[in-house]
N, CA, C and O atoms as a GROMACS GRO file, in nm:
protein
  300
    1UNK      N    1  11.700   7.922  18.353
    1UNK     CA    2  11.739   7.968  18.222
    1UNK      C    3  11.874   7.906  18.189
    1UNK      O    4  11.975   7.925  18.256
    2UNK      N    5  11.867   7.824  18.070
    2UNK     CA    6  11.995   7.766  18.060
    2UNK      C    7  12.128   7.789  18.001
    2UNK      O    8  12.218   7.704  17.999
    3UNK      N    9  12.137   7.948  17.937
    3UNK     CA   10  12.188   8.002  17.871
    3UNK      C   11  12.256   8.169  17.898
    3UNK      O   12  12.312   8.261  17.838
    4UNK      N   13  12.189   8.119  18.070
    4UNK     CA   14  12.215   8.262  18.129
    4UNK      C   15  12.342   8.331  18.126
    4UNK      O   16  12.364   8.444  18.085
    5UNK      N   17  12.459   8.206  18.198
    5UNK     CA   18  12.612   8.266  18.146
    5UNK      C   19  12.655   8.310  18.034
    5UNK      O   20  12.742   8.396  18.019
    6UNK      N   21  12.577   8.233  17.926
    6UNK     CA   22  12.640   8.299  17.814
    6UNK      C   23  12.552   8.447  17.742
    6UNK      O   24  12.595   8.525  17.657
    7UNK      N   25  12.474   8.448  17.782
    7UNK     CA   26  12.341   8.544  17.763
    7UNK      C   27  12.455   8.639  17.822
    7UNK      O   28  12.526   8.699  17.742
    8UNK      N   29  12.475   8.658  17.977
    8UNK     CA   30  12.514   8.814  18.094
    8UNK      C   31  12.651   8.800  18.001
    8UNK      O   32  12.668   8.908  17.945
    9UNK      N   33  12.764   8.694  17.962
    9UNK     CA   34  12.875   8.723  17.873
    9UNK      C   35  12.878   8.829  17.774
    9UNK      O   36  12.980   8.890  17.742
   10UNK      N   37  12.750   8.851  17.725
   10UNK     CA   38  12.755   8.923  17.621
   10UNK      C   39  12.702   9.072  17.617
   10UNK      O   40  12.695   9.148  17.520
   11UNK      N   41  12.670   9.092  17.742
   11UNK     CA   42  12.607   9.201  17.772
   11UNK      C   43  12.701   9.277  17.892
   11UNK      O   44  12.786   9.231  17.968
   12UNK      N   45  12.631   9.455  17.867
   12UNK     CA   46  12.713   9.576  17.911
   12UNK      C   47  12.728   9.578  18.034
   12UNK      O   48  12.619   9.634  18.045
   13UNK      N   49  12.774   9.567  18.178
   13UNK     CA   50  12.768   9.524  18.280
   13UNK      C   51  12.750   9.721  18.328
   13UNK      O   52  12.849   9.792  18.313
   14UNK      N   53  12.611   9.785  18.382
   14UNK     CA   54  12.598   9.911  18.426
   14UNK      C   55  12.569   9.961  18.572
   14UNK      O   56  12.578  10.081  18.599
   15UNK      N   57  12.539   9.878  18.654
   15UNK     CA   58  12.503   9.857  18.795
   15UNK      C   59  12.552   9.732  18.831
   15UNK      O   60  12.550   9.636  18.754
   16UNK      N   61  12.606   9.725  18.974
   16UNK     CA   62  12.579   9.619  19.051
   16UNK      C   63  12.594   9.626  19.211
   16UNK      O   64  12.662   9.693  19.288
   17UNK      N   65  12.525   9.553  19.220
   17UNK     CA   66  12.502   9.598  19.401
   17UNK      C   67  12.446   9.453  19.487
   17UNK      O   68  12.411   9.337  19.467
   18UNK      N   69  12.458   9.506  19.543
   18UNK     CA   70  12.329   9.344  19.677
   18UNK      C   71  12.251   9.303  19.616
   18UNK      O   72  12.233   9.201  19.549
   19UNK      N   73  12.186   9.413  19.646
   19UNK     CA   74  12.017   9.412  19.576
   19UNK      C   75  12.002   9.382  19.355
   19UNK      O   76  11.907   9.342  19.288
   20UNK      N   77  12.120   9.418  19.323
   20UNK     CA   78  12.022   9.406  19.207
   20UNK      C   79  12.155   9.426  19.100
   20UNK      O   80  12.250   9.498  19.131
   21UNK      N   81  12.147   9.350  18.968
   21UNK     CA   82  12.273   9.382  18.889
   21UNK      C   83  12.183   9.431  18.765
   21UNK      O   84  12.067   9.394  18.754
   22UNK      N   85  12.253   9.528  18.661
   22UNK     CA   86  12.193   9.582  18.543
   22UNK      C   87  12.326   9.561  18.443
   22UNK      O   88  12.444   9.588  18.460
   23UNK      N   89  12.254   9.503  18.334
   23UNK     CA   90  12.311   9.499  18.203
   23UNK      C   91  12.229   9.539  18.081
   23UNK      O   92  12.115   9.496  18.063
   24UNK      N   93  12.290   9.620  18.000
   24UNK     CA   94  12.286   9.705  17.860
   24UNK      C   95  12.318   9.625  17.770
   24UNK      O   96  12.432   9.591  17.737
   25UNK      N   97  12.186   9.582  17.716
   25UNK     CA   98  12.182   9.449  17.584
   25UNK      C   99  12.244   9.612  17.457
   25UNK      O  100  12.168   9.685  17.392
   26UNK      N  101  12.408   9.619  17.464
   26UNK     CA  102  12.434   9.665  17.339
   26UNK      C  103  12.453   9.645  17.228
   26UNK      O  104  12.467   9.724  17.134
   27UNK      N  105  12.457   9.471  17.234
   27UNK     CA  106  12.424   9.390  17.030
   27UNK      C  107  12.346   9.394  17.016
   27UNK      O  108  12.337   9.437  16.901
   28UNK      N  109  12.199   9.369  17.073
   28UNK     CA  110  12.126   9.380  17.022
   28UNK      C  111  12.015   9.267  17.009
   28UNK      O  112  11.915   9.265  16.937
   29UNK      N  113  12.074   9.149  17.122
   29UNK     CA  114  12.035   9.000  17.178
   29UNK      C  115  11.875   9.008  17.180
   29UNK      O  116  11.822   9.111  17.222
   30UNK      N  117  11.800   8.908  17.138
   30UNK     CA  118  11.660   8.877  17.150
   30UNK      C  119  11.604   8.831  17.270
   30UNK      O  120  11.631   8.714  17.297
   31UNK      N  121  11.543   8.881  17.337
   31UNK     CA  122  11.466   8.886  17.463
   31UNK      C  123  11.440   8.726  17.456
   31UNK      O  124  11.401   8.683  17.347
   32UNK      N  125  11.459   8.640  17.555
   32UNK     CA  126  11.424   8.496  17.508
   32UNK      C  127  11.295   8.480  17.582
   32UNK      O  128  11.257   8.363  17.592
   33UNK      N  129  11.212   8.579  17.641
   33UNK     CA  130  11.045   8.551  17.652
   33UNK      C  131  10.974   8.576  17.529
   33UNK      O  132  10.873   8.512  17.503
   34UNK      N  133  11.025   8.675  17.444
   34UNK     CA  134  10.936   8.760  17.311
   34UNK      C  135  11.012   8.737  17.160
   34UNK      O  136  10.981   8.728  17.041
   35UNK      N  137  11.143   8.733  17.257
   35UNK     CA  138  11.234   8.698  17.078
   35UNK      C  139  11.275   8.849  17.052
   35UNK      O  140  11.374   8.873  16.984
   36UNK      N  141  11.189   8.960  17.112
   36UNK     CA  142  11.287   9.084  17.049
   36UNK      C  143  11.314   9.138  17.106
   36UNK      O  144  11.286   9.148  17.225
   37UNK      N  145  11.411   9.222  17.014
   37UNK     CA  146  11.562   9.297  17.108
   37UNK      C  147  11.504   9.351  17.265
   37UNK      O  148  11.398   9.400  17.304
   38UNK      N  149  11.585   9.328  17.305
   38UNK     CA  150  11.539   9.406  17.453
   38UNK      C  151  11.644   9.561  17.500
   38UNK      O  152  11.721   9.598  17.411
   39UNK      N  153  11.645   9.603  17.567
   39UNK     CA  154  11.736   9.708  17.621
   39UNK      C  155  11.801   9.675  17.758
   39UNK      O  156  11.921   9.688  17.784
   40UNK      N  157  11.704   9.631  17.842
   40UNK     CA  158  11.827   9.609  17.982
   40UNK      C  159  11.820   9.498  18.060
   40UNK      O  160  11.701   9.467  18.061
   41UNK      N  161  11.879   9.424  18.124
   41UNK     CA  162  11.842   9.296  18.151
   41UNK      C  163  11.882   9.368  18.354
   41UNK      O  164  11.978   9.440  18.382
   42UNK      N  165  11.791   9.322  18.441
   42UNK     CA  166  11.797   9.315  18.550
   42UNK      C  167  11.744   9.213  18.648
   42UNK      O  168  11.637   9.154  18.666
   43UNK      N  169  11.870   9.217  18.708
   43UNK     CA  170  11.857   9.038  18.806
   43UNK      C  171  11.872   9.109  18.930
   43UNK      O  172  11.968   9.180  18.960
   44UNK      N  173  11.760   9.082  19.007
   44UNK     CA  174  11.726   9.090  19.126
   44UNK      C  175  11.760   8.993  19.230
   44UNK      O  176  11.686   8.895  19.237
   45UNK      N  177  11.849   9.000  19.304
   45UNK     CA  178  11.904   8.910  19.395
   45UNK      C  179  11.868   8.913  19.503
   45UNK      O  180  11.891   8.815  19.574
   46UNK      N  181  11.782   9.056  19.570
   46UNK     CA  182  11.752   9.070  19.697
   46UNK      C  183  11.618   9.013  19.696
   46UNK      O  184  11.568   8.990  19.586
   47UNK      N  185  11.542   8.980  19.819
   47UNK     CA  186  11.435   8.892  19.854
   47UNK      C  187  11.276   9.009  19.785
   47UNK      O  188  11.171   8.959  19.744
   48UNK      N  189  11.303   9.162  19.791
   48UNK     CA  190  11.216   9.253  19.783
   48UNK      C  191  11.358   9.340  19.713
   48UNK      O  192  11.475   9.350  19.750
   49UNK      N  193  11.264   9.406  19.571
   49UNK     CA  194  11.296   9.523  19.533
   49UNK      C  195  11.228   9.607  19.504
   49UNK      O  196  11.117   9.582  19.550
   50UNK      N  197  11.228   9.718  19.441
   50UNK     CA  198  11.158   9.843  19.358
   50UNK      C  199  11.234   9.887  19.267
   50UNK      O  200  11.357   9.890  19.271
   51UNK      N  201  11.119   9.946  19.129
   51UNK     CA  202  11.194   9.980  19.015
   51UNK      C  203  11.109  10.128  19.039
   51UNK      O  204  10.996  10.150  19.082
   52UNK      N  205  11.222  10.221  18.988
   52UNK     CA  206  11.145  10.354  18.986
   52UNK      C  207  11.173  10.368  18.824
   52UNK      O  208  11.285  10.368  18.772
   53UNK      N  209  11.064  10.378  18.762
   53UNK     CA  210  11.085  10.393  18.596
   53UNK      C  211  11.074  10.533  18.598
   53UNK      O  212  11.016  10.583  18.695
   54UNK      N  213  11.115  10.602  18.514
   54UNK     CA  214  11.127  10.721  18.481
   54UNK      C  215  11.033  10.750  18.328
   54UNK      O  216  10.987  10.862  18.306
   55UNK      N  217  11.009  10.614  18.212
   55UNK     CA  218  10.927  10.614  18.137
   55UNK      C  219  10.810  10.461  18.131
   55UNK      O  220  10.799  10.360  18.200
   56UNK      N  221  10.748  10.508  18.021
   56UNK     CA  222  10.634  10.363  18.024
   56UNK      C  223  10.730  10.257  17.954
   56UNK      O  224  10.793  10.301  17.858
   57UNK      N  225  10.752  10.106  17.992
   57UNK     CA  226  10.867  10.053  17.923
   57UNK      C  227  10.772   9.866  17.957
   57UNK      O  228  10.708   9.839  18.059
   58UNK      N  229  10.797   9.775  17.840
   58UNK     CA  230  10.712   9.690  17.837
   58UNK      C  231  10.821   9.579  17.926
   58UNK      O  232  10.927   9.561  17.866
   59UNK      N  233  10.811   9.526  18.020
   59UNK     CA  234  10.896   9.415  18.089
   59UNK      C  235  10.872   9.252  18.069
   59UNK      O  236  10.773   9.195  18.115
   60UNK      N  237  10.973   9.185  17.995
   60UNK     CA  238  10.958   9.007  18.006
   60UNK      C  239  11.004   8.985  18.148
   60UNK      O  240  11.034   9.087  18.210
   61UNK      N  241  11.016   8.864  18.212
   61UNK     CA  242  10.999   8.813  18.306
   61UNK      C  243  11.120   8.648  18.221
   61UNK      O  244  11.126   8.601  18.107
   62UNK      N  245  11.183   8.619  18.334
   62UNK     CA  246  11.234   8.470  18.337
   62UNK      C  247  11.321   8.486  18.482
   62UNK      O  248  11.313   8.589  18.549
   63UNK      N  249  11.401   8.377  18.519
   63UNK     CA  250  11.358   8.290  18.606
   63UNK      C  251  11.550   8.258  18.644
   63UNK      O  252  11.592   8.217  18.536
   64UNK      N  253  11.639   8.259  18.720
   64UNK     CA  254  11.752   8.160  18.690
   64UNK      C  255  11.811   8.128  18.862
   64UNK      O  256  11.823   8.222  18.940
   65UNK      N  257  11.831   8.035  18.890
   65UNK     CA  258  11.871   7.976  19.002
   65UNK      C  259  11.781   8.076  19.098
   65UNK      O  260  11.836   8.131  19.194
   66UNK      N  261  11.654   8.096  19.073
   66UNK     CA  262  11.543   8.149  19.179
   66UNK      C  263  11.561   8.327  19.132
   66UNK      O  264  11.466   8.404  19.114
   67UNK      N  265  11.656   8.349  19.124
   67UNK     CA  266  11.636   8.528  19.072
   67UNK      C  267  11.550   8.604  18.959
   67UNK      O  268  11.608   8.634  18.854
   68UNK      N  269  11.403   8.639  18.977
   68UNK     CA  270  11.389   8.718  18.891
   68UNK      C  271  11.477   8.750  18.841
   68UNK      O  272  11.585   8.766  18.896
   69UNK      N  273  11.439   8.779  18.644
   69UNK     CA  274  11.511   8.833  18.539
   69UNK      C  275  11.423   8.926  18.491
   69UNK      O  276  11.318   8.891  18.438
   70UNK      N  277  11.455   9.044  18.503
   70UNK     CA  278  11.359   9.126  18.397
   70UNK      C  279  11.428   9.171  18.294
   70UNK      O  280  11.548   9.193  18.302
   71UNK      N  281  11.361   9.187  18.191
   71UNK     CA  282  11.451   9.227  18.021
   71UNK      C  283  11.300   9.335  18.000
   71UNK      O  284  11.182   9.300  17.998
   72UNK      N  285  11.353   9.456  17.988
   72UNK     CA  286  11.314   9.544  17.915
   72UNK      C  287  11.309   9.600  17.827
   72UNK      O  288  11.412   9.588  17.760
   73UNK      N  289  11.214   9.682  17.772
   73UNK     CA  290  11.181   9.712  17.650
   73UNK      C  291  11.096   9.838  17.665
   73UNK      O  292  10.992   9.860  17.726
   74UNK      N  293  11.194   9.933  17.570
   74UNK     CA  294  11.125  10.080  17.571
   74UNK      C  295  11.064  10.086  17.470
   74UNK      O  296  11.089  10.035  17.362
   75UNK      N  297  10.939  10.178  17.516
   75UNK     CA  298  10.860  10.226  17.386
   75UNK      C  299  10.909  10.281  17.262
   75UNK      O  300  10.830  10.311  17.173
   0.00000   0.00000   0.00000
């Protein structure tokens, strides 16, 4: 993803750990798999993770120096 630094620049920094960093799309940035707004962007750095969702929420997928990106999207 070639735009990743400036993409995580602009976003809410809410977790970070080993395993996994979370950011809060609070402008309001366009998901660059779908084009629309997304809600949380999570980069998975560890080799194996798990998401425990708490609701039904639609997930894009991309890609950056090998780390899953997931960008979510609530119902």
């Amino acid at each position: 993803m070639e735009d990743y630094d400036e993409l995580v620049s602009s976003l809410t920094p809410r977790q970070e750990s080993d395993s996994v960093s979370i950011y809060q799309n609070t402008v309001g940035l366009a998901c660059p798999a779908c084009e629309e707004a997304f809600d949380n962007l999570i980069v998975c750095k560890a080799e194996f993770n798990s998401l425990e969702l708490d609701f039904a929420m639609d997930i894009c997928t991309a890609t950056h120096d090998g780390n899953p990106l997931l960008f979510t999207h609530k119902h």
